[in-house]
N, C-alpha and C positions, 0 to 999 in steps of 0.2 A: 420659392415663396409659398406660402401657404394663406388662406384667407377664411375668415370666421362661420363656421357653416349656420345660416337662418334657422336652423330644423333645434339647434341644441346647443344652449349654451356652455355646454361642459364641450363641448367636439370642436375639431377641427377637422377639413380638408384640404389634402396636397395635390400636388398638379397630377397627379396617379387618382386624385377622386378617393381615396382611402381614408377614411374616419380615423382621426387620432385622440383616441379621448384621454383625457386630462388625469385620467388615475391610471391609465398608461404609462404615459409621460411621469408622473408622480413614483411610479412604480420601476422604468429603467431607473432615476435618478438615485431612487434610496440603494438598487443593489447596486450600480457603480462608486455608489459611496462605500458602501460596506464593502467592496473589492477593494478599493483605494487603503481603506484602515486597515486588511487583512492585510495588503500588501508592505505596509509601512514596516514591520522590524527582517522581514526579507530585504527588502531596499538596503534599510540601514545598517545589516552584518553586511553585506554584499560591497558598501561603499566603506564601510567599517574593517574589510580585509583588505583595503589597499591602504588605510593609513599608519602612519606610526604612535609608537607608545603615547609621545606626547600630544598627538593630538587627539586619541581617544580619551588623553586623562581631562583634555582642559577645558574649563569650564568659563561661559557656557560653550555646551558642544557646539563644532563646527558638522556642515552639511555633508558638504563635498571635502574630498581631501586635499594636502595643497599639491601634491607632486602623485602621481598616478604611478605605481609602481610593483613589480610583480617579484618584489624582497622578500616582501611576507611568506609566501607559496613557495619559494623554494629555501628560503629557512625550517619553515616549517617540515618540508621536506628531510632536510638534513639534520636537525635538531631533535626529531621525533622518527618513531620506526613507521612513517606514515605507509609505505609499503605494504608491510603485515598484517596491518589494521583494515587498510584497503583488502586486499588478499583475503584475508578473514572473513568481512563481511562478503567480497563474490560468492565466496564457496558456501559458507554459511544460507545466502537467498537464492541462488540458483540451486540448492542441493536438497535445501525445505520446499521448496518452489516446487521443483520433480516429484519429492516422494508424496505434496500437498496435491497436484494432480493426478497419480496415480490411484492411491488411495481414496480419495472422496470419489470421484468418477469411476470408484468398482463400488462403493459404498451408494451413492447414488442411484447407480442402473438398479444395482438390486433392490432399493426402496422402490424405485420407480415403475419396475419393469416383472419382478419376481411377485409372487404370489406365498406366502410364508404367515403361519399363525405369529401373532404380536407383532407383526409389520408396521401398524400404525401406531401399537406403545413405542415400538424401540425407537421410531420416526421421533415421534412427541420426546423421548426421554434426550434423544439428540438434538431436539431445539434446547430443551430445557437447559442443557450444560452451556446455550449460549450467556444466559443471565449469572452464570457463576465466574467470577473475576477472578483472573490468577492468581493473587495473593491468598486466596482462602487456598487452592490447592497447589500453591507453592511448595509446603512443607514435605508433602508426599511425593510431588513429581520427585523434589531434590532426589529426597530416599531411595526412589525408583532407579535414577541416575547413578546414584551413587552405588549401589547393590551390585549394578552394571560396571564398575566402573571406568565411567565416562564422563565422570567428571573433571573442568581443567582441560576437556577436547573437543573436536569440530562437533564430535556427533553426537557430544552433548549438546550442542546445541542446535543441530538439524534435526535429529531424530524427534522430540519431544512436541514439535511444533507443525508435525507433520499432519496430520487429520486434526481437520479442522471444524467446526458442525456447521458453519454459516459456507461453505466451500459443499459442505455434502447436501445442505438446503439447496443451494442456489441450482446445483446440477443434478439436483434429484425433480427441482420443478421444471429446469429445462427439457429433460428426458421426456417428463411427464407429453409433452408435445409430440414427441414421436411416434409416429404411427405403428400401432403394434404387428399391421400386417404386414411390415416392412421385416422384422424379426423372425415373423411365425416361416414368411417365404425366404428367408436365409437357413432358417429349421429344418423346413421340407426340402429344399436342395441338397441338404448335408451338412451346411456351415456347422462346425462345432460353435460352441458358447464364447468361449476365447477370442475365438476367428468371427463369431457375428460381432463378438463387443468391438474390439477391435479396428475390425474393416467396413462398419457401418454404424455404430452409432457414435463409437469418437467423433469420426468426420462429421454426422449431424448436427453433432456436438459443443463444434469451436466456436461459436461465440458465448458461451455462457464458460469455455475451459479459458478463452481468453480473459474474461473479467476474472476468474478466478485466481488465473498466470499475475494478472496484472493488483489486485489487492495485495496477492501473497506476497510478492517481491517488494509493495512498500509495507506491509506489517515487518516481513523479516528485518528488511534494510534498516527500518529505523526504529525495530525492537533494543529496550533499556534492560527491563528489571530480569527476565532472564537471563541474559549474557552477564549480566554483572553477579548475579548468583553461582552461574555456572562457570565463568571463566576467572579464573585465581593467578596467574601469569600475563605477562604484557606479551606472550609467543601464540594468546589464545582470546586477545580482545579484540572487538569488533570496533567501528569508528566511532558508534556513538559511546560505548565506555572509555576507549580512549580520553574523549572529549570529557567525559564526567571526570576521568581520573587526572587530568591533566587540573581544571577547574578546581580541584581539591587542593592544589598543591599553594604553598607559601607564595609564593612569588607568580604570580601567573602572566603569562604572555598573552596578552586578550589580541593584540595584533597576529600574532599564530593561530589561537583559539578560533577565531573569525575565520581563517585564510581557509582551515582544514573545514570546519563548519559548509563554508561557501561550497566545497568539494566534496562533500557529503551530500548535500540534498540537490546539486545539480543533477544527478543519475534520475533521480526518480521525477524531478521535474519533468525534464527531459522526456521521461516513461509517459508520465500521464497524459503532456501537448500532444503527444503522438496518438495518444493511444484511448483522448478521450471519449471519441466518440464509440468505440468497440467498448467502453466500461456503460456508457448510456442506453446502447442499445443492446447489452448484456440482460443489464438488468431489467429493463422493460419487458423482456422476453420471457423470462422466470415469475413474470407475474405481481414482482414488489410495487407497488404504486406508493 
């Protein structure tokens, strides 16, 4: 029970004696709305992959399906090389994923930690590529790829997405926190450079390389416009091209479409419940407010 506190007509008090003010209250209501609207076309493929043709076609739509059934998933299965696609994309996020932490966390240390003339230009010119959108330097990466080529293969599509600048931002300001005397006395003991980076400031390190683990693996997972550039064979599409490619065709099976869909962003759901508070408290660490 709660009762009207004399002091404020905008407050309340509960049996805890705790002030509840009314732009509070105003304030959970509008974001559980707005979670409820975001929620709404996940719901609806989710309950959408357990119906058939004809009830996705009929008008008006129905909510709930009438028979609960898991046809769809394993048709799609066997209909489509859902496998490969599956397959493709592990290899594909966990292999971007590896060379994305390797690379910015040596990139990193060294803005963070090294002393070097243009350190703070090359810094700045490495923000600055975050405002240029891949489609302007589409044309060249292809080139690059292709020069190599590696196009039409996994590592055309791991390699190119490998350094990242918002991944060498974030663990260049986390670095920034570590205490320099902790390096200078791995210096003076003998630790080589390698062996200090390594055996002391990775370990410092993991929660700013976990938020980095954890973006990378949903940017890769549910990257489009590259994979569909680079990949020209259905032995070399990832889930979400499959998904486009299918979409494209005459006839479409929206009851598969959905089934495979559903099985697609479960992973990374999944990721995130787990894993959200290590992405909160990543980034608060680095400084972003």
């Amino acid at each position: 029970m709660s009762a009207r506190s004399p002091e404020s007509p905008t407050t309340w008090t509960t049996t805890s004696s705790r002030p509840v003010r009314v732009s509070d209250a105003l304030r959970v209501v509008i974001l559980v709305t707005l979670a409820l609207v975001a929620l709404v076309p996940i719901v609806w493929t989710v309950l959408g992959s357990f119906k058939s043709p004809t009830e996705l076609a009929a008008r008006p739509p129905t909510f709930l399906p009438e028979s609960w059934a898991l046809t769809n998933y394993t048709a799609a299965l066997t209909r489509f090389d859902f496998v490969t696609y599956l397959r493709n994309s592990v290899l594909v996020t966990i292999g971007a994923t590896v060379l994305t932490l390797v690379i910015n966390s040596m990139a990193g240390y060294a803005l963070a930690k090294y002393n070097f003339r243009g350190k703070n230009a090359l810094f700045l010119l490495t923000l600055a590529t975050i405002m240029i959108p891949l489609q302007v330097i589409l044309i060249p990466v292809y080139q690059v790829v292709a020069s190599l080529g590696m196009v039409n293969t996994l590592w055309g599509l791991i390699i190119p997405a490998a350094a990242t600048p918002t991944g060498v931002f974030l663990l260049r300001q986390y670095m920034l926190t570590i205490p320099d005397e902790l390096i200078e006395a791995a210096r003076v003991d003998g630790s080589g450079e390698f062996r200090t980076f390594v055996g002391i400031v990775l370990p410092l390190a993991k929660p700013a390389l976990a938020v980095v683990a954890i973006f990378s693996i949903m940017w890769r997972w549910n990257d489009f416009l590259w994979p569909l550039v680079v990949a020209q064979s259905e032995s070399v599409y990832t889930l979400p091209v499959a998904l486009a490619r299918f979409n494209a065709e005459e006839t479409v099976p929206f009851n598969l479409i959905l089934a495979m869909s559903v099985v697609s962003i479960v992973p990374v759901v999944i990721l995130f419940l787990f894993f959200q508070r290590q992405i909160a408290t990543g980034i608060a660490n680095t400084g972003i407010k």
